[in-house]
C-alpha positions in Angstrom: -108.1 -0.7 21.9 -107.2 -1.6 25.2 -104.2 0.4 26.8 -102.2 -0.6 29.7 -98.9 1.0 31.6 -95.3 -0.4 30.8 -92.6 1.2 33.1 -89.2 0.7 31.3 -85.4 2.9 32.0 -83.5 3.3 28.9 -80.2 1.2 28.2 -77.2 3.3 28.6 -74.8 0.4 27.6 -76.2 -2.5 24.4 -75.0 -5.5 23.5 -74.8 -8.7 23.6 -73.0 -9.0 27.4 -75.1 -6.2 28.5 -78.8 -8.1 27.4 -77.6 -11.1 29.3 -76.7 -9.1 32.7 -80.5 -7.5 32.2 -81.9 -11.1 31.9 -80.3 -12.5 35.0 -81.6 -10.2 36.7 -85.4 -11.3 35.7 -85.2 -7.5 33.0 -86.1 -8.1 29.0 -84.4 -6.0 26.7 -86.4 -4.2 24.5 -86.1 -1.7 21.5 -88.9 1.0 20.5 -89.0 2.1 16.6 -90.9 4.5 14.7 -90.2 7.8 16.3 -87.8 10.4 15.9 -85.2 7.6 17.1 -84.4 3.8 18.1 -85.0 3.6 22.1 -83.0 0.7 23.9 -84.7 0.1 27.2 -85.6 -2.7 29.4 -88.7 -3.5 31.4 -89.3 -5.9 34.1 -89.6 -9.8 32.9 -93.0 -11.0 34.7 -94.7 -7.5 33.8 -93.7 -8.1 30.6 -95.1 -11.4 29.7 -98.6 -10.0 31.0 -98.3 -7.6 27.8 -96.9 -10.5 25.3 -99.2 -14.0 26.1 -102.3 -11.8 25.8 -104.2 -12.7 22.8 -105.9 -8.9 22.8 -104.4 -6.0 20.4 -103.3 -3.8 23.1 -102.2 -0.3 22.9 -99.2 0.1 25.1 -98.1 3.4 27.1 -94.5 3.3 27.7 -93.3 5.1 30.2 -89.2 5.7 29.7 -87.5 7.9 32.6 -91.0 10.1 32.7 -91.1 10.2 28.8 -94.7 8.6 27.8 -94.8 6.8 24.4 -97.8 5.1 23.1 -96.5 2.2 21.2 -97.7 -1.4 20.1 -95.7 -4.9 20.6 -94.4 -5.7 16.9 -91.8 -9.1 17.4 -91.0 -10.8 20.4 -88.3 -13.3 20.8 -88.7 -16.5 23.1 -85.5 -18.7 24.4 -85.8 -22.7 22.3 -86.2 -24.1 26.1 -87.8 -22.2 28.8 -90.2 -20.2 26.7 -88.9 -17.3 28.4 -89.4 -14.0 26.5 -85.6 -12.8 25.5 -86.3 -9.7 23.7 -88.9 -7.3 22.6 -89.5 -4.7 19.9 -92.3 -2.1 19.9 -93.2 0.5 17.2 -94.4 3.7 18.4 -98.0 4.7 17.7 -99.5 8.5 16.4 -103.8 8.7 17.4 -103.6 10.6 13.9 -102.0 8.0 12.3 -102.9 4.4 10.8 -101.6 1.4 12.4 -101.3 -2.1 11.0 -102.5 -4.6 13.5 -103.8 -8.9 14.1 -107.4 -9.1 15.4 -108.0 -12.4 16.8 -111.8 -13.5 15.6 -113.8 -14.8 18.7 -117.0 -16.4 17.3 -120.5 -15.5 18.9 -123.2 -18.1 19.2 -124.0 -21.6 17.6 -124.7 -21.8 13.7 -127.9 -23.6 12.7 -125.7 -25.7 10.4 -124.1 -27.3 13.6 -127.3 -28.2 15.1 -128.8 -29.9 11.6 -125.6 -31.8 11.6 -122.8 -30.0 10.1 -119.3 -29.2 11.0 -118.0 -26.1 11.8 -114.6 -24.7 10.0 -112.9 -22.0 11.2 -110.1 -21.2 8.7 -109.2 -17.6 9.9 -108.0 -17.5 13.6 -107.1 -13.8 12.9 -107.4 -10.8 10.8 -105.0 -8.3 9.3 -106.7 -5.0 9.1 -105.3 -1.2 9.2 -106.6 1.7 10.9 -106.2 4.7 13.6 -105.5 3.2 17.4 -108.9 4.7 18.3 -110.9 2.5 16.2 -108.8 -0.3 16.6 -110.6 -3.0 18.7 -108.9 -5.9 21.0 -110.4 -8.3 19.6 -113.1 -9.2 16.0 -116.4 -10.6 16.9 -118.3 -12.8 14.4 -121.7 -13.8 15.1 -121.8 -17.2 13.2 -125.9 -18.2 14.6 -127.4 -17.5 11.6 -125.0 -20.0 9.1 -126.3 -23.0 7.8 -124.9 -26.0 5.9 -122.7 -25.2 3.4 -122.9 -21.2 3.8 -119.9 -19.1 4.9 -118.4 -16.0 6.4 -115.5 -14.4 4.1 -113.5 -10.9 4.7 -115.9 -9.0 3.3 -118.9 -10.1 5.4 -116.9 -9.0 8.6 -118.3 -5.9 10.3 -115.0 -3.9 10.8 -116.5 -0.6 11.9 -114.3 1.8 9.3 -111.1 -0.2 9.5 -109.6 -1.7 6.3 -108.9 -5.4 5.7 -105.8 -6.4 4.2 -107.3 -9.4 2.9 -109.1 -10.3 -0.8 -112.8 -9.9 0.5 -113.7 -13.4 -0.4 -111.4 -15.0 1.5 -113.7 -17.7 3.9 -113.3 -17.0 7.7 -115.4 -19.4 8.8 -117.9 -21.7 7.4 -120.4 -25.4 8.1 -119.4 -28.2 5.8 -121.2 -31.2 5.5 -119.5 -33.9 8.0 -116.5 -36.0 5.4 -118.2 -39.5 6.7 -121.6 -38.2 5.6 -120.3 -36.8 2.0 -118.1 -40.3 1.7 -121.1 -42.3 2.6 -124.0 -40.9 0.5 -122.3 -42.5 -3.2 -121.5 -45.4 -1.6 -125.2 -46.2 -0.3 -126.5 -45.3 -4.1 -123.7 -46.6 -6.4 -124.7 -48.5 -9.1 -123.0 -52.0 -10.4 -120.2 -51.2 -13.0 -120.9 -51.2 -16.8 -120.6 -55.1 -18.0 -120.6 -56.3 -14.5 -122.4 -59.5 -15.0 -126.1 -59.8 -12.4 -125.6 -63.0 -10.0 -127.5 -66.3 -11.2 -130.8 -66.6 -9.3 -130.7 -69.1 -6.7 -132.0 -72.9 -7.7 -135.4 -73.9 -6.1 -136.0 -77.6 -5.0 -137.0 -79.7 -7.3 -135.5 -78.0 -10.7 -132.5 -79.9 -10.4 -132.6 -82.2 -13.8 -130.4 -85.0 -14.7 -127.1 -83.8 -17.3 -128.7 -85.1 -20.8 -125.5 -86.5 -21.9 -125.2 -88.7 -19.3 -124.4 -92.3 -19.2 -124.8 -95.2 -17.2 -121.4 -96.7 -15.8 -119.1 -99.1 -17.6 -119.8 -103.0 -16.2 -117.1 -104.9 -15.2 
């Protein structure tokens, strides 16, 4: 897991008049769980957003008035307009203890599949898994080269290095269908004429054409 530095004071005032002073002033509110207490603190807005639009799981080492906490971004709150981030909460982290984290799944290489034609599905964008911050990587790598038409990657084919998926293991990751167009046009080009369908008359040659037998000549006047 990667780790970065978050410098951060601790609120002595909360509230709802207090957050809004800190956010004019370009400072999140923020709130830290999981320890021997809640921590209200604040943290500068731009250094912030560097630690919450990053798509990597990133172990975070708060520093609050000297005291270092290592700790993990668990929600985050955007305003409805300017996207700007309005409040933060963390949950402390133990090395001795398991986590519960979001891997986001890069992919690694071109499946054979895509090359004989087929399309390439990714249905998982990320993956719950639990384990200790140690092991815990920033991202999942899947190496999709080898997968041909029709095969797929579930949960259990992931390579997760000790840490424990909190998905059924045949959920599909990823996977190479068959292009729709291709499966849509493959019973068209063979279908057969319906059951009782009458076959169209053969087309008349010259020269077959024969007088009606029940014909007769016109009336005189």
């Amino acid at each position: 897991m990667n780790r970065i530095t978050l410098s951060g004071n601790v609120r002595q005032q909360v509230g709802t008049k207090n957050a809004a002073q800190l956010r004019r002033v370009k400072r999140v509110p923020c709130v830290l769980y999981g320890g021997a207490g809640t921590v209200h603190f604040s943290v500068d807005e731009a250094a912030l957003r560097k630690v919450v639009f990053t798509p990597e799981v990133t172990g975070i080492e708060l520093e609050l008035d000297g005291a270092k906490t290592l700790a993990m971004v668990h929600q985050k709150q955007f305003h409805p307009i300017s996207d700007r981030v309005i409040h933060v909460d963390f949950m402390e982290m133990k090395e001795d203890r398991e986590a519960k984290v979001q891997l986001s799944i890069r992919l690694k290489g071109q499946p054979i599949g895509v090359r004989n034609g087929g399309k390439l599905s990714q249905v998982m964008r990320k993956v719950t898994v639990k384990g200790l911050p140690n092991a815990i990587p920033a991202h999942l790598e899947v190496d999709v080269a080898g997968l041909d038409i029709n095969q797929s990657v579930h949960v259990g084919d992931l390579k997760l290095n000790g840490l424990i998926p909190l998905h059924d293991a045949e959920e599909v990751v990823v996977s190479v269908k068959v292009p729709k167009k291709v499966e849509e046009a493959a019973p068209a080009a063979g279908a057969a004429p319906a059951a009782g369908a009458a076959a169209p008359a053969p087309a008349a040659k010259a020269g077959d054409a024969k007088p009606a037998a029940d014909a007769k000549p016109a009336a005189k006047k």
